[in-house]
C-alpha positions in Angstrom: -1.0 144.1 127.8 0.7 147.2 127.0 -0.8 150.2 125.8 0.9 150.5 122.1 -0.3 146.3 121.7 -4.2 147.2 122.6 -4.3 149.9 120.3 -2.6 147.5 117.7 -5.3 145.0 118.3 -8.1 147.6 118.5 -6.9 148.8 114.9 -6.5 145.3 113.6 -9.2 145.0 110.7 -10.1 143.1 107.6 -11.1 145.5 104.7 -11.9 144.4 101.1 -10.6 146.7 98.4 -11.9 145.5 95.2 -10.4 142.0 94.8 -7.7 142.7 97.3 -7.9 141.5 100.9 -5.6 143.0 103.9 -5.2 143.3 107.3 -4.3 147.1 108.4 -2.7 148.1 111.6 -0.8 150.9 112.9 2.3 151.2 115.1 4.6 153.8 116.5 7.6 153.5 114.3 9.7 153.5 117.1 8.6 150.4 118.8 10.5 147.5 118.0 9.6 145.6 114.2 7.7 142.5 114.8 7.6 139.6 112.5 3.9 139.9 112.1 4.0 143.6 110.7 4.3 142.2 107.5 4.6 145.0 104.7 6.1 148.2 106.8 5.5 151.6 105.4 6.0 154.7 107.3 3.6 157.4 106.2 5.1 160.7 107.5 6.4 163.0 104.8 9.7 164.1 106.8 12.6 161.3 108.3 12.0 160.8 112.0 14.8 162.1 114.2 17.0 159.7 115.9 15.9 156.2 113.5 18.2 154.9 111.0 16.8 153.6 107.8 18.5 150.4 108.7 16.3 150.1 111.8 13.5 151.4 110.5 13.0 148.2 108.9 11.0 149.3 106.3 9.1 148.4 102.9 8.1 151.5 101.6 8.2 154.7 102.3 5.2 156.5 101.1 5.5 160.0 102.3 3.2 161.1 99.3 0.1 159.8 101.5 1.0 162.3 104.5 -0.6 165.4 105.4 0.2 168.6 103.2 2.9 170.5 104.6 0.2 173.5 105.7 -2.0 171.3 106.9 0.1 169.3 108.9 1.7 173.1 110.6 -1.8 174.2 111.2 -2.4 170.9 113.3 0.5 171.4 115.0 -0.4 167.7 116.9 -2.8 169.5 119.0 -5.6 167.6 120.0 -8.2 170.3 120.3 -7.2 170.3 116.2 -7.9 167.2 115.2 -11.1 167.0 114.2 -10.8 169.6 111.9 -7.8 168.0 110.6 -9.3 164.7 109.9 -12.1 166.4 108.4 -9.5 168.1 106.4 -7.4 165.1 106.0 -9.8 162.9 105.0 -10.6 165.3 101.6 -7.1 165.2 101.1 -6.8 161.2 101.0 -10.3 161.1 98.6 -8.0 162.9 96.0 -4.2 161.3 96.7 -3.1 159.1 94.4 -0.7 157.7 96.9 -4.0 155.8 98.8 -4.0 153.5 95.3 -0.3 152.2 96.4 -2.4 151.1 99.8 -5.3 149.1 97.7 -1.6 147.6 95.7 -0.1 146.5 98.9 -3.2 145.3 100.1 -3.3 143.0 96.7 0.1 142.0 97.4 0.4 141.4 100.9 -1.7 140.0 103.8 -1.1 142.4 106.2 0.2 146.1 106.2 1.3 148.0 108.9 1.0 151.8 108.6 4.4 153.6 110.7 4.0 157.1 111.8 6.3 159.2 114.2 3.8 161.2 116.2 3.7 161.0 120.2 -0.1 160.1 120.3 -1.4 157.4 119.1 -5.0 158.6 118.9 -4.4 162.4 117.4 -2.0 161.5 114.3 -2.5 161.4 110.7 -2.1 157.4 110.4 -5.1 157.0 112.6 -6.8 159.4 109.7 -5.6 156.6 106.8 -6.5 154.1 108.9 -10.0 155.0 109.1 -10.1 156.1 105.0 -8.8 152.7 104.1 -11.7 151.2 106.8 -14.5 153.2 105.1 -12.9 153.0 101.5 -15.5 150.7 99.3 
């Protein structure tokens, strides 16, 4: 198994959000759209470099839900950052009105895959709303 299909799986959960019920993953936006994505929405505020929309395949854009723009300069993608970042992060998401779009996705569709454009795929933001929506009651 390939690395970008373990971390898939190891991000795969079930999370009940009031009445809804969802699976949540997240994927590299550049690998190749699967069938099984089901709702695609790319959660970086800025248009990746090199992907067409048409590729892209997506549902929804929701750059509202990303990083600030000084937050997201003073990370930088560093990893030595990150913690602070997600502490950081994480207040940001507890007052985004963009996270209640994720609970009406997760209402509407059985599974949700989160897209971000970042190199690592342990130090980037989506693993941050990943773990919101996991601890969200």
């Amino acid at each position: 198994m390939d690395s970008s299909a373990r971390w898939f799986l190891r991000c795969r959960s079930v999370r009940r959000m009031g009445e809804a019920a969802a699976t949540f993953g997240i994927k590299r936006i550049y690998e190749a759209p699967a069938d099984d994505d089901g709702c695609r929405v790319l959660v970086d505020r800025l248009w990746l470099r090199g992907l067409s929309k048409e590729n892209a395949r997506l549902d929804l854009w929701l750059k509202e839900i990303a990083p600030s723009p000084p937050l997201r300069k003073e990370f930088g993608h560093m990893k030595e950052r990150f913690e602070d970042f997600r502490q950081l992060y994480l207040q940001e998401l507890d007052n985004n009105p963009a996270v209640d779009t994720l609970h009406e996705l997760a209402v509407t569709h059985e599974r949700v895959t989160l897209l971000y454009g970042a190199r690592d795929p342990e130090v980037n933001h989506a693993q941050v709303i990943w773990e919101f929506i996991q601890r969200r009651p």
